[in-house]
C-alpha positions in Angstrom: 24.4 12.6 21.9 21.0 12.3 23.2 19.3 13.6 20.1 21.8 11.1 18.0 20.2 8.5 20.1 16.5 9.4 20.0 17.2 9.4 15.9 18.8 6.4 15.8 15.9 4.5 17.7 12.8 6.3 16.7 13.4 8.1 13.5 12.0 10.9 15.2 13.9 14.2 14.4 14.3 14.2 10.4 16.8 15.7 8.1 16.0 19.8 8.2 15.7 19.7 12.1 11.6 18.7 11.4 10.1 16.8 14.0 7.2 14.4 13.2 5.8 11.5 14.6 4.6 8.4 12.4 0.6 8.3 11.5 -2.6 6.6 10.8 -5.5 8.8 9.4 -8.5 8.8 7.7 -7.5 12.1 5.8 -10.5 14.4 5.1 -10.9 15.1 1.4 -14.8 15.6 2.8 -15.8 12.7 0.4 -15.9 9.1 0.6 -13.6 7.4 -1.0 -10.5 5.6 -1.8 -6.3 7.3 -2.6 -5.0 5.3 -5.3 -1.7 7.0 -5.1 0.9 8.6 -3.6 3.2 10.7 -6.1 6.8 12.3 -5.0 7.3 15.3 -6.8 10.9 16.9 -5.7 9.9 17.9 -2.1 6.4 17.5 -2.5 3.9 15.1 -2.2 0.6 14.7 -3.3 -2.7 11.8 -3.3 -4.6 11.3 -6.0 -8.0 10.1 -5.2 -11.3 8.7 -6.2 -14.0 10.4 -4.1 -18.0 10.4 -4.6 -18.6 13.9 -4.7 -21.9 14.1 -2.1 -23.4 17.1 -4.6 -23.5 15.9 -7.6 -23.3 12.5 -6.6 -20.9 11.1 -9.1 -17.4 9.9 -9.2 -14.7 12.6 -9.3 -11.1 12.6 -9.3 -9.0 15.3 -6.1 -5.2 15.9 -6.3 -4.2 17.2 -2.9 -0.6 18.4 -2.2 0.1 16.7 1.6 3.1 18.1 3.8 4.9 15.0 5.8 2.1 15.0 8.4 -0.1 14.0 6.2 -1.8 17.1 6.3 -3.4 18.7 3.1 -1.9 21.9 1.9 -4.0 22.5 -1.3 -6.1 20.1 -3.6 -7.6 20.4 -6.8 -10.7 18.7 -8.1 -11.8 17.0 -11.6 -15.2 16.7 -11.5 -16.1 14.7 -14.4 -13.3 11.9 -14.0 -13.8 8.2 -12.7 -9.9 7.4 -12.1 -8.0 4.4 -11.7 -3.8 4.3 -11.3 -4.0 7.0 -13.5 -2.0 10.2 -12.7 1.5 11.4 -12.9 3.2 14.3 -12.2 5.9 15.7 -14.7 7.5 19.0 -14.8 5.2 21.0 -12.7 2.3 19.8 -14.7 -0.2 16.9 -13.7 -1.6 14.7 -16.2 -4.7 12.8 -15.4 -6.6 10.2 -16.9 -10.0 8.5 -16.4 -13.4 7.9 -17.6 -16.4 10.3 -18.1 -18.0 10.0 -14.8 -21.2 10.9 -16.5 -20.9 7.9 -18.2 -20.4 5.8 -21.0 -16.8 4.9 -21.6 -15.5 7.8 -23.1 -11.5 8.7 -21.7 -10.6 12.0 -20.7 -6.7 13.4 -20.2 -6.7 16.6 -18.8 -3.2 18.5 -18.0 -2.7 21.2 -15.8 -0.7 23.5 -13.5 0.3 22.4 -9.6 -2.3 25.1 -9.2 -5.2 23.6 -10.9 -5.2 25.8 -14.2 -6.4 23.6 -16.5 -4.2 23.9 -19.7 -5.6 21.3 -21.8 -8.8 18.5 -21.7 -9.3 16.4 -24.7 -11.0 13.2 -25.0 -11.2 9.7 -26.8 -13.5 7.0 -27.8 -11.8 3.2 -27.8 -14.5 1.2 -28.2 -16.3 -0.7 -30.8 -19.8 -2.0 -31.1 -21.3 -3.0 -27.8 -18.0 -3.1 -25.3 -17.5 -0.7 -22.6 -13.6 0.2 -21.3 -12.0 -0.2 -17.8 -9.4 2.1 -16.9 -5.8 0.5 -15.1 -2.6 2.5 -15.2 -1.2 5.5 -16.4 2.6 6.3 -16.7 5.3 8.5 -18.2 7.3 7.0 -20.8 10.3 9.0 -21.6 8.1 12.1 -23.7 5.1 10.1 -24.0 3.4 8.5 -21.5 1.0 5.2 -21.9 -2.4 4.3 -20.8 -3.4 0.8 -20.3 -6.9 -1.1 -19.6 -9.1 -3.4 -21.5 -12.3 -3.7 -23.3 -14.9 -5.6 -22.2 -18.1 -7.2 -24.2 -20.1 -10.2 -23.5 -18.5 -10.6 -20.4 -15.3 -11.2 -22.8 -12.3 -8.7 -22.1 -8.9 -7.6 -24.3 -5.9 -5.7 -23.2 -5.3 -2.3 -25.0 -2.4 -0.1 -24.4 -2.5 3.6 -25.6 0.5 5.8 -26.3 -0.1 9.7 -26.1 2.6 12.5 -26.7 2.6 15.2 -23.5 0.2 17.2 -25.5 -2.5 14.3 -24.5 -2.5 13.5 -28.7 -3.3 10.1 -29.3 -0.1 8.5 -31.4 -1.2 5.0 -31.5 -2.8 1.7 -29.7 -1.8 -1.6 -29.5 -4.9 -4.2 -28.6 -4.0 -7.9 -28.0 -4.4 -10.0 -30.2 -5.2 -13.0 -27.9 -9.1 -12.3 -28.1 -10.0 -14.8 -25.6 -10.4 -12.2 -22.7 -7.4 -10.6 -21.4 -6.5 -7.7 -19.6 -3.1 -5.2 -19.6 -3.2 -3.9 -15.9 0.6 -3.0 -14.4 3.2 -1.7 -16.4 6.8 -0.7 -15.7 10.0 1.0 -17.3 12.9 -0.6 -16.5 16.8 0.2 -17.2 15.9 -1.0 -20.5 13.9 2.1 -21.1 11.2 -0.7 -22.9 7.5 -0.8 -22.0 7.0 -4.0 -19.4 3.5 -5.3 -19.3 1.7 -7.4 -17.1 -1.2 -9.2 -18.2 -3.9 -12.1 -17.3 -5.6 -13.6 -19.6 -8.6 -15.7 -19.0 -10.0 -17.6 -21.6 -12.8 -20.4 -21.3 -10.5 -22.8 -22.9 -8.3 -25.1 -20.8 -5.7 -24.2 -19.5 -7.8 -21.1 -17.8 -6.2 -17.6 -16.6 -2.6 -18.1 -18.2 -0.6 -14.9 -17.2 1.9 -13.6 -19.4 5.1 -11.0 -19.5 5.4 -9.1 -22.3 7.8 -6.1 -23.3 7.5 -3.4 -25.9 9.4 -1.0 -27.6 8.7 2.7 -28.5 6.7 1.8 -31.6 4.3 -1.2 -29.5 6.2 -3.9 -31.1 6.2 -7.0 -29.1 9.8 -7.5 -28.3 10.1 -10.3 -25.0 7.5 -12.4 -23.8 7.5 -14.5 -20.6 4.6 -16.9 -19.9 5.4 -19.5 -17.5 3.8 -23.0 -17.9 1.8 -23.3 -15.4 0.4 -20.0 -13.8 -3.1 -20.4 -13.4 -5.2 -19.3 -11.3 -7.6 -20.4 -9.0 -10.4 -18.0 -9.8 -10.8 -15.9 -12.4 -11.0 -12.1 -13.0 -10.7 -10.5 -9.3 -7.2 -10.9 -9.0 -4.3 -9.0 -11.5 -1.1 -10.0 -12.3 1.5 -7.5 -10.1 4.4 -6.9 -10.6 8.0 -4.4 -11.8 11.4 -4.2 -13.3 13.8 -4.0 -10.4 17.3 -2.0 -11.2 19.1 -5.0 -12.3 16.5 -5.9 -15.0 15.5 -9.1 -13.0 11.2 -8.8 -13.2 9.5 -9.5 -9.4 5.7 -10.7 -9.9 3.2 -12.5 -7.8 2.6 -15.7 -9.4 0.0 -18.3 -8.8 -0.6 -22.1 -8.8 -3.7 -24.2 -10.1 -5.3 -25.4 -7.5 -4.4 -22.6 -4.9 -6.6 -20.2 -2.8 -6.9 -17.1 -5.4 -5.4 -14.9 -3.1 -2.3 -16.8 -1.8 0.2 -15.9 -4.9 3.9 -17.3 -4.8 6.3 -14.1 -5.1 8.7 -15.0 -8.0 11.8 -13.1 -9.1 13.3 -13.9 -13.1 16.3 -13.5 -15.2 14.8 -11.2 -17.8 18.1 -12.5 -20.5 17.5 -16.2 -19.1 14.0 -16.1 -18.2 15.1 -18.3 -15.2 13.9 -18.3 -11.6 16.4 -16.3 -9.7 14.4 -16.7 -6.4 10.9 -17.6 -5.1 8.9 -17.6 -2.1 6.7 -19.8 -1.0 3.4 -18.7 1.1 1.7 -21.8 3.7 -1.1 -23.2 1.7 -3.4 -22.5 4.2 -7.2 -21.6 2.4 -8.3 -19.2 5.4 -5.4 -17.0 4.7 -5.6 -14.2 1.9 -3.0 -11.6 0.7 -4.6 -9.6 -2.2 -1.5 -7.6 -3.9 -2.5 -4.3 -5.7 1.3 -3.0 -5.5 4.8 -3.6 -5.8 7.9 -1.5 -5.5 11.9 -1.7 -5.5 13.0 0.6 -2.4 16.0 2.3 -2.4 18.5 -0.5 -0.6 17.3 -3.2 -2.9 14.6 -4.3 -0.9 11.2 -5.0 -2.2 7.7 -3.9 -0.8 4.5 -5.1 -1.2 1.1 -4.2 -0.6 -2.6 -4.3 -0.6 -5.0 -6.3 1.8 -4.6 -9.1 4.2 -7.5 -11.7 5.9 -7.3 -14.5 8.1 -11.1 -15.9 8.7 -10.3 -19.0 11.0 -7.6 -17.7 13.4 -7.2 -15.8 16.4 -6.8 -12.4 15.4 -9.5 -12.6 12.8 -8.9 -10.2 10.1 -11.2 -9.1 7.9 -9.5 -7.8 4.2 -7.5 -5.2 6.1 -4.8 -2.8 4.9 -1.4 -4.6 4.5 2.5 -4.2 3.8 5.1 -6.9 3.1 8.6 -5.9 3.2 11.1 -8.6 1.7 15.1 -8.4 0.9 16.7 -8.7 -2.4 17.5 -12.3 -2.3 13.8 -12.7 -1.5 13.3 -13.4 2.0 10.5 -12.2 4.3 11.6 -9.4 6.8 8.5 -8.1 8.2 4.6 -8.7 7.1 2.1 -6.5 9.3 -1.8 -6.0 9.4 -3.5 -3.0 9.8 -6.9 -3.3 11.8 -8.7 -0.3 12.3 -11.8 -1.0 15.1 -14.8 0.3 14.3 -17.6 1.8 17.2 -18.9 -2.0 17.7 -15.2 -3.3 18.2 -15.2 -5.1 15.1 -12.2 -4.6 12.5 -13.2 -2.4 9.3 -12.3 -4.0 5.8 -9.3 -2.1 3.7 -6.6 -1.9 1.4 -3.4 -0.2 0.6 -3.0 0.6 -3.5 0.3 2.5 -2.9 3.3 3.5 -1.2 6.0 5.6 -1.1 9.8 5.4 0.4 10.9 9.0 2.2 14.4 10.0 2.0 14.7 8.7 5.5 13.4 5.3 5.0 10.2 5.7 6.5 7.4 4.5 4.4 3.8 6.4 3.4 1.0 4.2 2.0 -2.5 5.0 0.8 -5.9 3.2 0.8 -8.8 3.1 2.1 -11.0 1.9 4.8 -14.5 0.9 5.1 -17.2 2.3 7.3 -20.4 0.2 9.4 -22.3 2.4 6.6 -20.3 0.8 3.8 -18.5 4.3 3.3 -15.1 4.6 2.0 -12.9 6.5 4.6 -9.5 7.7 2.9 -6.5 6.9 4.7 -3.0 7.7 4.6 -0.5 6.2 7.4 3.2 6.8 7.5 5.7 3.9 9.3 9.2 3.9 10.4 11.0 1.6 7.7 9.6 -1.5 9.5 6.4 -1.1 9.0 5.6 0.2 13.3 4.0 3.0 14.5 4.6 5.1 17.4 2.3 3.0 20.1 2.3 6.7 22.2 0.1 7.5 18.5 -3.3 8.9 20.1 -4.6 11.2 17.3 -5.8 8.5 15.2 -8.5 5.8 15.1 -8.4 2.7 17.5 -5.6 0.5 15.3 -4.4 -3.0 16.1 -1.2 -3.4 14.2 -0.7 -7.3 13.7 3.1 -8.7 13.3 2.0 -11.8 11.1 5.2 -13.5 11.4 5.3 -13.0 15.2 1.6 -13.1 15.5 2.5 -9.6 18.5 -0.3 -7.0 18.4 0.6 -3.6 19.1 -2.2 -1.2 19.5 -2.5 2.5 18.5 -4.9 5.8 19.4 -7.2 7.1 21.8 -8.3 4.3 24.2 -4.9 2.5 24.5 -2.0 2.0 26.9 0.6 4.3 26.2 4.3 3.9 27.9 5.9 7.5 28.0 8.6 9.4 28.2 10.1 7.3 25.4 13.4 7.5 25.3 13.8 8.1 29.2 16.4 10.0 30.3 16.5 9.1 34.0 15.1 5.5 33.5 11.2 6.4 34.7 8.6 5.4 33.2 4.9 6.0 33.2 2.7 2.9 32.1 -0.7 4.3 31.4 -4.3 2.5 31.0 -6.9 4.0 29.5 -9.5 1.6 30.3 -8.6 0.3 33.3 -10.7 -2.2 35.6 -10.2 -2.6 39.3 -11.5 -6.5 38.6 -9.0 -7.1 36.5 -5.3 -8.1 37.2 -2.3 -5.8 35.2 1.4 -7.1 35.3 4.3 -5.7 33.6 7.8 -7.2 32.2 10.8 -5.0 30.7 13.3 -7.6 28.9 16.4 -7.1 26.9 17.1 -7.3 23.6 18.6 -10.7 24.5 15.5 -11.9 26.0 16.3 -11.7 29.6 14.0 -10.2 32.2 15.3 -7.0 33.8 12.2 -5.8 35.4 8.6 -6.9 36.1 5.7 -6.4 38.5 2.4 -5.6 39.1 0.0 -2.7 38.0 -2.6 -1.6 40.3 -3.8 1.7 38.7 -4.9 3.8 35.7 -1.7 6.0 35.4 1.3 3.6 37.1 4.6 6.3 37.4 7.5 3.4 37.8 11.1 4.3 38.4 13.4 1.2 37.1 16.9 1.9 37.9 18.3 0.0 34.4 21.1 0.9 32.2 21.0 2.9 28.7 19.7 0.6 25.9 16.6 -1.0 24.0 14.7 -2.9 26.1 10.9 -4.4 25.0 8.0 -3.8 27.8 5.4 -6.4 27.6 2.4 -5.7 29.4 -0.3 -8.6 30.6 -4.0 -8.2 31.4 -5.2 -11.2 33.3 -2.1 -13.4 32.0 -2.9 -12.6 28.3 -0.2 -9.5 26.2 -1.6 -6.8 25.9 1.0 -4.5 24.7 4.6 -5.1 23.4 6.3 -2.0 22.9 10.2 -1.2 22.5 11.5 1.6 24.8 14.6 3.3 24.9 16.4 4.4 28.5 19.4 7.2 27.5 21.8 8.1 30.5 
């Protein structure tokens, strides 16, 4: 009962009898740099990352196989490839794509074993006179898979899609023919087994930066289009259009106004048959406040998740670009929106992102990114969440981390030099409150309320470790704790009897 219980709450004890507690880590791949992605494969997971490889001091692609601690098992380096979203995983063979890191803008595919035995490396040319080529996804498509980018001249850019066959043969392209300056960045196979792109386009023309929807069949032939009348944006080439095919065929993007911050997008949800709205959501219109999407997914219930990097420049808790997840429901309504705000030596939040996210068989999430350094240096970082987005507060192996609830504006806090509140769940209803950095000058006060809001417990705290023994029933309760009248800490706790 008591293990049923600690499961329920905490998510704890996983299926297979394996224990493991949620994360935050700056994983070491000993390079700087950023993991674009995190790929299932059966029971295995692996990162694919762009690192700076300190020797040769160019950009280099490392596949790493993780176990569900985050851990790295094996990994596999590609020295010669710049990546983007660009790897994929199909059976037991890893396809990669990217540019020559020497330069130029020359694409290599390589294939190989999960062991790193390279089987095949070929490469292609795309460009014509004077352009260079930027690299965005990569994906399997049925026995082919598709390569996407655009290429760029005279600060003018056109989408190109690229079909290979799993040999890493090159069967044909398809380059848009809107030669304004456009560029195809996600893509997405739906139920319909067609090829769903997602491209801005940002001509000098008015109306600027019109977005379109476009899908494709097996030969590239333009069969749907979606372009609604007024999404402009703000600004120009920072931000790409996001978006995927959910199981119903419906098509989830973010979408933005004219005349909005560039990072503020409306998240909009379409009848693909009716190209109707099925549901949108509106964010404040409030300039100091930026979401920058870089990914979107369907998760196994329906529910949709979102992420990337969140700032707020003129609000208490200033955030500064910081890694980010949204998790909405299927009718489109917010559940949960956290911040992730790694403190650097000086106490100052590091900048971030998260490019991607997985969903474990449990529910729990895993999400990939990177943050930056006081030397400008690209940490890695991989965290893992319980299916709301929290972490463990007892988390101490990890960086200092505020985690900001931006709909309830609580900050928890995890790692070395924060309160922890242990044993959680407590058997006998004791508790131990402890303070890291505790200060004789300052005044410590505690509250334990119910789920319902009403105060059980409270008092005062008049050491570094505080052992309390609160004679409450079984149940979830929330523990607030106060540091000269202000929250410190909000953390859910569990008493089993």
């Amino acid at each position: 009962m008591n293990r049923i219980v600690s499961l329920f709450f905490f998510g704890l004890t996983y299926v297979h009898g394996i224990g493991q507690s949620y994360f935050y880590k700056n994983i070491d791949i000993h390079e700087p740099g950023t993991i674009y992605q995190i790929i299932p494969f059966g029971e295995k997971i692996f990162l694919s990352s762009q690192l700076l490889c300190v020797n040769t001091q160019k950009i280099c692609t490392n596949i790493a196989e993780i176990n569900d601690s985050g851990n790295i098992l094996n990994s596999i380096y590609f020295e010669n490839i710049n990546p983007s979203i660009s790897t994929f995983i199909y059976r037991d063979l890893i396809y990669l794509g990217g540019l020559d890191s020497s330069g130029g803008s020359t694409v290599i595919l390589e294939k190989r074993e999960l062991s790193g035995n390279l089987l095949q490396n070929k490469k292609y040319n795309f460009i014509r006179d004077g352009e260079y080529m930027n690299i965005g996804y990569m994906a399997q498509w049925g026995d082919n898979f598709i390569l996407t980018g655009q290429l760029v001249k005279d600060n003018k850019s056109v989408g190109i899609i690229a079909k290979f066959d799993l040999d890493l043969n090159l069967i044909s392209t398809h380059i848009d023919p809107n030669n304004d300056s456009n560029v195809t960045w996600d893509i997405a196979i739906g139920p319909d087994s067609l090829l769903t792109c997602f491209i801005m386009e940002n001509g000098f023309a008015e109306p600027r930066d019109r977005r379109r929807i476009e899908k494709y069949d097996k030969d590239l032939n333009l069969v749907w289009k979606y372009q609604p009348p007024d999404s402009l944006l703000y600004l120009g080439n920072d931000i790409k259009l996001h978006g995927t095919v959910l199981e119903n065929g419906n098509i989830f993007f973010t979408y933005y106004k004219l005349g909005w911050n560039d990072r503020l997008p409306q998240l909009k949800c379409i009848d693909t048959l009716t190209k109707e709205s099925v549901w949108e959501y509106d964010f404040p219109n409030i300039n100091s406040h930026k979401r920058l999407v870089l990914q979107t997914k369907e998760l196994k219930n329906g529910d949709i998740l979102i992420s990337g990097s969140y700032a707020t420049l003129a609000t208490t808790p200033r955030i500064r670009n910081s890694p980010w997840l949204m998790r909405l429901d299927r009718n489109g309504n917010r559940k949960w929106e956290r911040a992730f705000v790694e403190l650097g030596p000086d106490g100052q939040d590091k900048t971030g992102t998260l490019w991607d996210f997985i969903e474990l068989d449990n529910g729990d999430l895993m999400a990939c990114g990177h943050v930056t350094d006081i030397n400008n240096r690209w940490d890695p970082l991989l965290i893992r969440t319980d299916a709301d987005g929290c972490i463990d507060q007892g988390t101490t192996n990890c960086p200092q981390v505020q985690i900001i609830d931006l709909m309830s504006g609580t900050v928890d806090e995890i790692g070395e030099d924060v309160v922890s509140i242990y044993p959680n769940p407590s058997y006998e209803g004791n508790v131990t409150i402890d303070i890291p950095d505790y200060d004789h000058n300052d005044e410590y006060s505690y509250s334990v309320q119910s789920t319902s809001g009403g105060c059980i417990n409270k008092g005062t705290l008049s050491h570094k470790v505080n052992e309390l023994s609160l004679n409450i029933p079984s149940g979830l309760y929330l523990v607030t704790l106060l540091k000269n009248g202000k929250p410190m800490l909000n953390q859910k706790w569990v008493v089993v009897r």
